[in-house]
C-alpha positions as CSV (number, residue, x, y, z in Angstrom):
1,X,-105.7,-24.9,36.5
2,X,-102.6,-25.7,38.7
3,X,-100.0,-27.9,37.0
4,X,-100.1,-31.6,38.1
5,X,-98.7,-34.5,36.3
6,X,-101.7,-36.5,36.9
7,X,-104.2,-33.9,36.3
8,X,-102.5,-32.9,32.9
9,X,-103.0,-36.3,31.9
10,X,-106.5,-35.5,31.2
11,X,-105.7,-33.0,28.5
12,X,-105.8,-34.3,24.5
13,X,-103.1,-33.9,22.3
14,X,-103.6,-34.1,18.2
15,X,-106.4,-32.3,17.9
16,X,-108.7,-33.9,20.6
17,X,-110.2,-32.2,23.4
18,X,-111.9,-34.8,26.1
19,X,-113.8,-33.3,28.5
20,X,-116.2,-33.7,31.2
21,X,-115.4,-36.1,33.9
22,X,-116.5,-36.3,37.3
23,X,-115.0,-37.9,40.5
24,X,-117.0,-40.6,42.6
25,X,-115.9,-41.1,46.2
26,X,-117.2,-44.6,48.0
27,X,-121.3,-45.4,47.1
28,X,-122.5,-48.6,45.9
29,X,-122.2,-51.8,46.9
30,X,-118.1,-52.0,46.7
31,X,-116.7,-55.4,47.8
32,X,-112.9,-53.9,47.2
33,X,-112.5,-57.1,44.8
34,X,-111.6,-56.7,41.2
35,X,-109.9,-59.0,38.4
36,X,-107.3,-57.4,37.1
37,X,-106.9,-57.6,33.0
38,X,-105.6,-54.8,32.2
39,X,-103.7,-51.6,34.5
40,X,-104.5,-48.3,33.1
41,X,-106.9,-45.8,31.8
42,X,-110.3,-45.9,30.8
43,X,-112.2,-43.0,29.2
44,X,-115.9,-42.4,28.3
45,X,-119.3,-41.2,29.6
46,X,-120.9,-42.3,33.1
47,X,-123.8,-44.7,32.5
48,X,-124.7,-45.7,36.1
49,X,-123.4,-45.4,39.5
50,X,-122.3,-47.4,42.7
51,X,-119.4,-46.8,42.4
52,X,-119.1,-45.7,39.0
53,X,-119.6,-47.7,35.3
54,X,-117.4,-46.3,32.2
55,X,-117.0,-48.0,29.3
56,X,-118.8,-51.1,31.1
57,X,-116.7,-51.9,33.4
58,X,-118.0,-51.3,37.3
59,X,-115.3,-49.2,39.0
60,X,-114.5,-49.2,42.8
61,X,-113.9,-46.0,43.7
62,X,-113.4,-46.3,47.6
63,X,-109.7,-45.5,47.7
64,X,-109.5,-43.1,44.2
65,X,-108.3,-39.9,44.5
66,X,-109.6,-37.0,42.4
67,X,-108.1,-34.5,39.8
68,X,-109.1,-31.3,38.4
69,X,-110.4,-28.1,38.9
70,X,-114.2,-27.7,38.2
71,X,-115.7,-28.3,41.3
72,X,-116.2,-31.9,41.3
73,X,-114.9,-33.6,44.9
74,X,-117.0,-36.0,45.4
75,X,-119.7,-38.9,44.5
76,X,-123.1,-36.9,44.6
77,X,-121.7,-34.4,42.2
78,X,-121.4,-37.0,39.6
79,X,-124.1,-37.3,36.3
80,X,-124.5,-39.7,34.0
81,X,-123.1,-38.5,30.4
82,X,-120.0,-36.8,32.4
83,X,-116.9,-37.9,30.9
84,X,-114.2,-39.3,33.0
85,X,-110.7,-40.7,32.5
86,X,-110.4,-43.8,35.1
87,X,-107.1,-44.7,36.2
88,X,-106.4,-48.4,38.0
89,X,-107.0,-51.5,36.8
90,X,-109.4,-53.3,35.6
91,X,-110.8,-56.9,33.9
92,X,-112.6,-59.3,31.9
93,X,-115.4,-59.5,34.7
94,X,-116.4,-56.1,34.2
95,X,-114.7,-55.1,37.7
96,X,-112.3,-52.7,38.5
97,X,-110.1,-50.6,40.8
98,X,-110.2,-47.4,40.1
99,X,-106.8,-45.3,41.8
100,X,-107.7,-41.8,40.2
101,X,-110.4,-39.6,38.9
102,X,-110.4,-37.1,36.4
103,X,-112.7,-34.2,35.2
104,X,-112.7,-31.3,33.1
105,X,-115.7,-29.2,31.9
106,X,-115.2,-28.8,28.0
107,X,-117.3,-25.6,27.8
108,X,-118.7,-23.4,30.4
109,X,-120.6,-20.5,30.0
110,X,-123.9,-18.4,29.0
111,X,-126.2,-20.2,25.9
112,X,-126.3,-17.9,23.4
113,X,-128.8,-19.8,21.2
114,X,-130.0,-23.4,20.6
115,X,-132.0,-25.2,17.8
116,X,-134.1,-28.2,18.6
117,X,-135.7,-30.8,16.3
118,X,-138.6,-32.7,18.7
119,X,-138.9,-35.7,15.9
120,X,-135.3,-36.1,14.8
121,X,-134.0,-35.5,18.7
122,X,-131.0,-33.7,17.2
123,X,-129.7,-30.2,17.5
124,X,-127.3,-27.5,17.8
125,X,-126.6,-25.3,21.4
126,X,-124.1,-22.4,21.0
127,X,-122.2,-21.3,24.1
128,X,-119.5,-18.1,24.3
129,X,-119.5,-18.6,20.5
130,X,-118.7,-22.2,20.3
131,X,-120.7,-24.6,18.5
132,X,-122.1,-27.5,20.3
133,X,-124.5,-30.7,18.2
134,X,-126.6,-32.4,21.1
135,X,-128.8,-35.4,20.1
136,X,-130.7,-38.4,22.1
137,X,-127.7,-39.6,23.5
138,X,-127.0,-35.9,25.1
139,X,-127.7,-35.9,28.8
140,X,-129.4,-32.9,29.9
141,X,-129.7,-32.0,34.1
142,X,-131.4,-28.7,34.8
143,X,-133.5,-28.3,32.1
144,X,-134.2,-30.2,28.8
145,X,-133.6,-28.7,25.4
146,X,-136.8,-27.8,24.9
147,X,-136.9,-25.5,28.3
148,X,-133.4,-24.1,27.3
149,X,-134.8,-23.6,24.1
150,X,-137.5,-21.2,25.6
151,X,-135.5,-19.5,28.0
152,X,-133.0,-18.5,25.7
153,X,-135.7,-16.9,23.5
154,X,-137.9,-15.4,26.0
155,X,-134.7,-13.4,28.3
156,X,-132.1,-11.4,28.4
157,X,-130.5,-13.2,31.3
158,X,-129.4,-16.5,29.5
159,X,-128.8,-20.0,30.7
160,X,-125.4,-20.6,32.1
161,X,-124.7,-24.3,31.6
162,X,-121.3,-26.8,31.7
163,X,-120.8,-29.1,28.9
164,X,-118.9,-32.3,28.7
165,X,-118.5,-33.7,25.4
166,X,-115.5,-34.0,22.6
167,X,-114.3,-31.6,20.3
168,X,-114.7,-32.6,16.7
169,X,-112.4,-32.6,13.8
170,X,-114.1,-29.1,11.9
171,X,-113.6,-27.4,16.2
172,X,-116.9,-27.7,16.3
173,X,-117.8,-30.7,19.7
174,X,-120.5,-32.8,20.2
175,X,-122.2,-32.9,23.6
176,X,-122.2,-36.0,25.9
177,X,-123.4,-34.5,28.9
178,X,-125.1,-30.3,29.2
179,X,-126.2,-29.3,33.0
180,X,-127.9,-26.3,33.7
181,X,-125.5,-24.2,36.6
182,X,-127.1,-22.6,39.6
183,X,-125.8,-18.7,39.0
184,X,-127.4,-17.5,42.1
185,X,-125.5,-20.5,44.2
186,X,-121.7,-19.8,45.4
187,X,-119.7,-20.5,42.4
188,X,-119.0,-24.4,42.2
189,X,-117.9,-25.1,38.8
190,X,-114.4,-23.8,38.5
191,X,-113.1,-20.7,39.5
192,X,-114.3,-18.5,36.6
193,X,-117.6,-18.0,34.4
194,X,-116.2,-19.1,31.7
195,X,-113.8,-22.1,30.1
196,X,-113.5,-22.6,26.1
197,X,-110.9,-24.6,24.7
198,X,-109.8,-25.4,20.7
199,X,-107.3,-23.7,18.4
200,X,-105.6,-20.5,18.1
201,X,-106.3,-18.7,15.0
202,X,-105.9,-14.6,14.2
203,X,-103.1,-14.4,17.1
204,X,-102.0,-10.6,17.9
205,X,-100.4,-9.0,20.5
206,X,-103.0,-9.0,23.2
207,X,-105.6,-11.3,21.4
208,X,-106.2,-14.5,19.7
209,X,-109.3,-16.2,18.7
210,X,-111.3,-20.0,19.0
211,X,-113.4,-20.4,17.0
212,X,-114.5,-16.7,16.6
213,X,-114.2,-15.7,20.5
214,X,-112.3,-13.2,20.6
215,X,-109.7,-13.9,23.6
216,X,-107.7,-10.9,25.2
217,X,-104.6,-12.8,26.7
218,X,-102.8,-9.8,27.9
219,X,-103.1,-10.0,31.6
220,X,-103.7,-14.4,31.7
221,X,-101.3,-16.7,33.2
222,X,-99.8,-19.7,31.8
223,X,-100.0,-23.5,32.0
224,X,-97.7,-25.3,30.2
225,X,-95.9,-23.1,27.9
226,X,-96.0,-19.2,27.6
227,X,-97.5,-16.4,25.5
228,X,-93.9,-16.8,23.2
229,X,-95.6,-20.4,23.1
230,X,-99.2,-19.2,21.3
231,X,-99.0,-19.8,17.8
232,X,-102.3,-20.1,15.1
233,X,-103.1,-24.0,15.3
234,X,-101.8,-24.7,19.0
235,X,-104.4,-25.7,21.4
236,X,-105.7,-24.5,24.6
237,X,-108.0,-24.1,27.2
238,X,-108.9,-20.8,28.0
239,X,-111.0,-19.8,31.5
240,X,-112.3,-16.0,32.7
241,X,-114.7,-13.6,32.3
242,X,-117.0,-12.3,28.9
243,X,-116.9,-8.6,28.8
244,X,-118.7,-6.8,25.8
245,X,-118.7,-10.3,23.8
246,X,-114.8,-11.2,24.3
247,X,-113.3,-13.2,26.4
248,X,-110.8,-11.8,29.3
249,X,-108.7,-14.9,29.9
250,X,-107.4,-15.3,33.6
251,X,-105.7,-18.9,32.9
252,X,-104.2,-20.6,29.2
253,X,-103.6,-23.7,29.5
254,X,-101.0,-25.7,27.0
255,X,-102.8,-29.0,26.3
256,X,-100.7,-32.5,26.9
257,X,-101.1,-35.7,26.3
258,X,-103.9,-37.4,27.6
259,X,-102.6,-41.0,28.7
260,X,-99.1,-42.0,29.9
261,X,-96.8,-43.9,27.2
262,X,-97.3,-47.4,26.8
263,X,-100.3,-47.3,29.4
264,X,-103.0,-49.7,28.5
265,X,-105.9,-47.1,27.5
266,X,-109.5,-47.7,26.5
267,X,-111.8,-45.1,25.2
268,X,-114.7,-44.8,23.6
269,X,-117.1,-42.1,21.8
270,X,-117.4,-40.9,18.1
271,X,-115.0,-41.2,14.7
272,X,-114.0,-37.8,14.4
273,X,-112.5,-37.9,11.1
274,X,-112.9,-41.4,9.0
275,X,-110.4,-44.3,8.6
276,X,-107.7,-43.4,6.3
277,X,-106.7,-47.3,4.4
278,X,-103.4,-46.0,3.1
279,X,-102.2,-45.1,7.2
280,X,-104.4,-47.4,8.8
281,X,-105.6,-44.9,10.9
282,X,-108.2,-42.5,12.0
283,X,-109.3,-39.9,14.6
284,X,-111.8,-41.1,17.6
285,X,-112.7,-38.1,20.0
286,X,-109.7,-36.3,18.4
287,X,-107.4,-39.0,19.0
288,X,-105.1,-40.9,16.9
289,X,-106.1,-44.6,16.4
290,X,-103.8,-46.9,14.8
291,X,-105.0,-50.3,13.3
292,X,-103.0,-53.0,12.7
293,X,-102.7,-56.7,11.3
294,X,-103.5,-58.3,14.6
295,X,-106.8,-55.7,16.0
296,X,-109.7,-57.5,16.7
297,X,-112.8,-56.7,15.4
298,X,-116.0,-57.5,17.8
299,X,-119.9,-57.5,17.0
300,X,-119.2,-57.6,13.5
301,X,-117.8,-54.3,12.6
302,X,-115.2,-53.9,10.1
303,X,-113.3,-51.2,8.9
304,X,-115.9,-50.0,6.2
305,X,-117.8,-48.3,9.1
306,X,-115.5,-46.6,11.0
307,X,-116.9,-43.4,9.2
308,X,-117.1,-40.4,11.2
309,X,-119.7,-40.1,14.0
310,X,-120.0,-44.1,14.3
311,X,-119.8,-44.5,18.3
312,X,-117.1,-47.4,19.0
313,X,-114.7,-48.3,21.7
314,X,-111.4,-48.9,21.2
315,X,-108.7,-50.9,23.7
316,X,-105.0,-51.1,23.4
317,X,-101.6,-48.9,23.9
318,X,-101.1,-46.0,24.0
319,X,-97.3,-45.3,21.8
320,X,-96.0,-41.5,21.1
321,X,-98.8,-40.1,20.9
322,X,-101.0,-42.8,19.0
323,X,-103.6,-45.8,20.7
324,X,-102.4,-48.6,18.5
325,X,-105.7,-50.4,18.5
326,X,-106.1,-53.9,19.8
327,X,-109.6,-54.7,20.0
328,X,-112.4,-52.4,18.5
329,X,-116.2,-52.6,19.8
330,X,-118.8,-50.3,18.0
331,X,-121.6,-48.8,20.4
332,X,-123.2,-47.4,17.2
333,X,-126.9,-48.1,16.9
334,X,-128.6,-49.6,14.5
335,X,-132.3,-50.0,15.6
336,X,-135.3,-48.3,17.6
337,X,-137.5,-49.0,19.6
338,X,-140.7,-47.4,21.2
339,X,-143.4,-49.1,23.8
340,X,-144.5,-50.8,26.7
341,X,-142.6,-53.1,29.4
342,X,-144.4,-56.0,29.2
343,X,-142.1,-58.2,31.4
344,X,-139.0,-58.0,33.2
345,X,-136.3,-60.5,33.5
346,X,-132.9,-61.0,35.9
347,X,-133.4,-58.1,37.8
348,X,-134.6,-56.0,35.0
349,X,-131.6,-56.7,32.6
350,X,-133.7,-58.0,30.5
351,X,-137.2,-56.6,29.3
352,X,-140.2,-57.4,27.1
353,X,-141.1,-54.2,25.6
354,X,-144.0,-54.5,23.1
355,X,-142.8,-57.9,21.7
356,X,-139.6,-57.1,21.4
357,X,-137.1,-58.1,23.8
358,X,-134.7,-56.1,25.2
359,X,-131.2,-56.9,26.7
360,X,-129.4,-53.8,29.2
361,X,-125.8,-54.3,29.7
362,X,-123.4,-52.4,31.4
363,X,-123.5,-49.3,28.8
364,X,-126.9,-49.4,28.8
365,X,-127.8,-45.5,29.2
366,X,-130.9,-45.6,31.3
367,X,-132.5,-41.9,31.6
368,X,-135.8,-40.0,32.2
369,X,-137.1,-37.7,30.5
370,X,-138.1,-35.6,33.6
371,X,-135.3,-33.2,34.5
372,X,-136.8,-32.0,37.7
373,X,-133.6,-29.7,39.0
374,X,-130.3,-29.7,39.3
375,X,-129.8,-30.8,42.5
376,X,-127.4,-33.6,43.7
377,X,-128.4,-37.0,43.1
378,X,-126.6,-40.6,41.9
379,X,-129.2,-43.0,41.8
380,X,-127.5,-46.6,41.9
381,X,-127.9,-49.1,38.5
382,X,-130.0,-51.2,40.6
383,X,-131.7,-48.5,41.4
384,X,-132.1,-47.7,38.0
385,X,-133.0,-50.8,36.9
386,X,-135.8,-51.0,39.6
387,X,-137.2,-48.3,38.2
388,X,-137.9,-49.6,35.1
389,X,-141.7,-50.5,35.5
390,X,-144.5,-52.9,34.2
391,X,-146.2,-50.3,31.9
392,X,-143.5,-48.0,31.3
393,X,-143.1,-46.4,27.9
394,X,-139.6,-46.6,26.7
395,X,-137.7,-45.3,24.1
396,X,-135.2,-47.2,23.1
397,X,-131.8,-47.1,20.9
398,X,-129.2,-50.2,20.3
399,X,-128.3,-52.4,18.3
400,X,-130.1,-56.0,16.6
401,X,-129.0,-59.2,17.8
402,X,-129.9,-62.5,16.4
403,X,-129.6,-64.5,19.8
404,X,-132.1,-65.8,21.5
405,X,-135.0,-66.0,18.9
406,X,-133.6,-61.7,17.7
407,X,-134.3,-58.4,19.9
408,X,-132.3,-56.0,20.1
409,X,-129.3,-54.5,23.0
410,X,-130.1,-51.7,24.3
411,X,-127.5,-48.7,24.4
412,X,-129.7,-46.2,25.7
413,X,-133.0,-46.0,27.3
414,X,-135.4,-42.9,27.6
415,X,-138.5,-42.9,29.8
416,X,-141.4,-41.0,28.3
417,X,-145.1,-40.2,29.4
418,X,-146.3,-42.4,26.7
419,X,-146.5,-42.3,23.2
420,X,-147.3,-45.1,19.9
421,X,-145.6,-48.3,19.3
422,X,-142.8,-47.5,16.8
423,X,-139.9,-49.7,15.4
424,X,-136.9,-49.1,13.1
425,X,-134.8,-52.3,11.7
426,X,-133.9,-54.7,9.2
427,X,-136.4,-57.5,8.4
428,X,-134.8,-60.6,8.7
429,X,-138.1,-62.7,7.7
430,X,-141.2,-61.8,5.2
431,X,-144.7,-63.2,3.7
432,X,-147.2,-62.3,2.1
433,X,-148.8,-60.9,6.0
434,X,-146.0,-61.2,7.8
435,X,-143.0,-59.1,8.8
436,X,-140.6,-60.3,11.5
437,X,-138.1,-57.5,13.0
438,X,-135.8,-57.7,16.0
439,X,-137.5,-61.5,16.4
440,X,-140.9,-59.6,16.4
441,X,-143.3,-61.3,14.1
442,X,-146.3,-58.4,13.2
443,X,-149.0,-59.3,11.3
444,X,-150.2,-57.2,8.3
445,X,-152.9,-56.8,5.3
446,X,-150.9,-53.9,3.8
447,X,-149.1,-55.1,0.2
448,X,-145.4,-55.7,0.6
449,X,-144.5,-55.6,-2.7
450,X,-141.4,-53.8,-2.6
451,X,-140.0,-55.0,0.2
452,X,-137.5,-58.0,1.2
453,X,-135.4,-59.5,4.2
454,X,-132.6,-57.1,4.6
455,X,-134.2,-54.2,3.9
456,X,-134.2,-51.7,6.6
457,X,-137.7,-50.3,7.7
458,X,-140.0,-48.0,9.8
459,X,-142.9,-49.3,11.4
460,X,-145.9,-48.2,13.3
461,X,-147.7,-50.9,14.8
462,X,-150.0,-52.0,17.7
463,X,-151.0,-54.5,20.0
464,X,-154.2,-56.4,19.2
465,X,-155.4,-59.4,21.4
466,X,-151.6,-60.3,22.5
467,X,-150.6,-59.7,18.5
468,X,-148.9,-57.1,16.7
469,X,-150.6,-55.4,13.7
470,X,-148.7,-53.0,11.4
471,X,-150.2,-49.9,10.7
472,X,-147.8,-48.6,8.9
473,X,-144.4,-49.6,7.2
474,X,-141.7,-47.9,4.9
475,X,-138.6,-48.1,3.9
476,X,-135.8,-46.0,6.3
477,X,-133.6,-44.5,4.6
């Protein structure tokens, strides 16, 4: 962890810890062109490659130069869910320039346990005694939760995995990206076992604690600050070795602030603590987000539901400390979908699946669910987008969309073996056989008393001579 003004820029202040990033180098079809809108930094997960896409907009990343410790130096080292902090310029064409790279694990080290909920996709994975929530929206290389699920239960000699994600507002963090490390390779993740970061609590003479990791400090050096700096409450990120359950630190690091003042800044993840309409304010990935009279609201969000865990991105200026918001976007979902590619439209960007049609954008997530090995690969977008298949069975989470006859845009995609036609939305028509969701019109003999447009609903349906039959429908709650 060698001091660097630029590298320290990725470190949170407030009581945010970003993490995970990963450098790209060349890749891609690069043209070197870009209209500039805004000159800055852009944090959130990787969702395709060539060069690199965060937060939608396609980064060059030819001439960037790369920051931080953790074994990332180059393109074919980068995964999708990794969360990096761009730095260049960038604009309303969805192009940019990107000048530097930045990534930082979040969590490194053995698995201790994991839970796992198949139907709900949503769990908890424990590493050197930090608690981790993973859900469908986790990106898993090496092994999916599942396998790590079994390994943990079945050995002695646990998983070692690296975790990019953000650190919540209980210390607890939520996952955007968990890879499974090659132990018997030479070491390429950062220079020791294991990294923790979060707030000093129970501080002694030679020991502290995060989060109930016990850490022995009396030997570390210092980034930043010095031990006379510890104090309960400050935060830090702590690397070295486990020994008997505690944590040896090697290297503390003081964290900093994450952007430079007044830099334009957009970033985007999950409301860690709710907006507060006496400050105007509230916490997103840890931190502060200012609102004022003149942010703009897109997709029809409004303040009511920037509740915590709602996935949004937020551009503007970063002031002492605080983004003072200029436009918010949520990347919340509000509908699912399961089935078939029927067609495919514009390269792929836009799909038929099961009836339902399906818009990718930029963000769009597009995974499988085979997690062969952890081995280097970036597969381009168009590559990605290739992929996609006549036939393929997709699930799907996004949002609903009114244009073009409804459907729904798609924030991320999973490819599965196969599986039943499912559905989750609002209706937005009904008769007395009809119900009509994401502009998909399914045909029914079931009774529908109960139920009315704007009522949201699960539905299991089928295909039957080019129309769609519900089988079964409730109310979601």
């Amino acid at each position: 962890m060698k001091r660097n003004t630029l590298y320290s820029a990725i470190k949170m202040t407030i009581a945010g810890a970003v993490l995970g990033s990963l450098a790209a180098c060349g890749g891609g079809s690069d043209s070197g062109t870009t209209t500039a809108g805004s000159n800055g930094s852009s944090m959130g997960p990787v969702s395709g490659f060539g060069s690199v896409y965060v937060n939608g907009t396609h980064f060059q990343i030819n001439n960037a130069q790369y920051r931080g410790d953790d074994g990332i130096e180059r393109e074919t080292q980068l995964e999708k869910g990794m969360i990096l902090k761009v730095t260049g310029t960038w604009g309303r064409d969805g192009e940019g320039e990107a000048q530097y790279i930045y990534y930082d694990d979040t969590l490194r080290g053995p698995v201790d346990s994991i839970t796992w909920d198949e139907l709900t996709k949503t769990g908890v994975i424990v590493v050197a005694k930090q608690s981790i929530a993973i859900n469908n929206r986790t990106v898993f290389k090496g092994a999916t939760p599942v396998e790590l699920k079994a390994g943990v239960e079945s050995t002695t000699d646990n998983y070692h995995v690296r975790i990019s994600g953000y650190r919540l507002a209980n210390g607890e963090f939520q996952a955007s990206f968990v890879g499974v490390m090659d132990a018997s390779a030479p070491w390429p993740y950062g220079r020791y076992e294991v990294e923790v970061e979060g707030a000093v609590s129970n501080l002694g003479v030679d020991t502290f604690e995060i989060n109930g990791l016990v850490v022995n400090y009396q030997s570390a050096t210092f980034d930043g600050g010095t031990a006379e700096d510890l104090a309960d409450g400050v935060i830090v990120e702590v690397e070295g070795k486990l020994e008997n359950g505690k944590l040896t630190a090697v290297e503390i690091e003081f964290e900093d602030d994450i952007f430079e003042e007044d830099e334009d800044v957009e970033i985007s993840g999950a409301i860690t603590s709710a907006y507060d309409s006496e400050t105007g304010q509230f916490y997103l990935n840890g931190t502060l987000i200012q609102l004022t009279d003149d942010t703009d609201f897109d997709d029809d969000i409004t303040v009511e539901q920037l509740t915590e865990g709602a996935e949004i991105k937020v551009e503007g200026e970063y002031r002492n400390g605080i983004i003072v918001a200029e436009e918010i976007e949520t990347r919340d979902g509000d509908a699912q979908l399961s089935g078939f590619i029927e067609s495919k439209e514009q390269g792929g960007e836009v799909l038929m699946v099961s009836g339902v049609r399906v818009t990718l954008t930029e963000i769009t997530l597009i995974e499988d669910e085979d997690t062969e090995d952890a081995q280097e690969s970036v597969v381009m977008r168009n590559q990605d987008l290739e992929g996609l298949n006549l036939g393929d069975y997709l699930e799907i989470e996004g949002r609903e969309t009114a244009e073009n006859g409804g459907g729904l845009i798609a924030f991320y995609i999973e490819r599965d073996d196969g599986g039943e036609l499912e559905l989750e939305g609002k209706i937005s028509s009904l008769t007395d056989t009809t119900v009509t969701v994401m502009g998909l019109e399914l045909q029914t003999d079931l009774d529908l008393a109960g139920f009315q447009v704007g009522d949201d609903v699960e539905i299991d349906f089928e295909e039957v001579n080019g129309q769609y039959r519900i089988v079964k429908i409730e109310a979601d709650d």
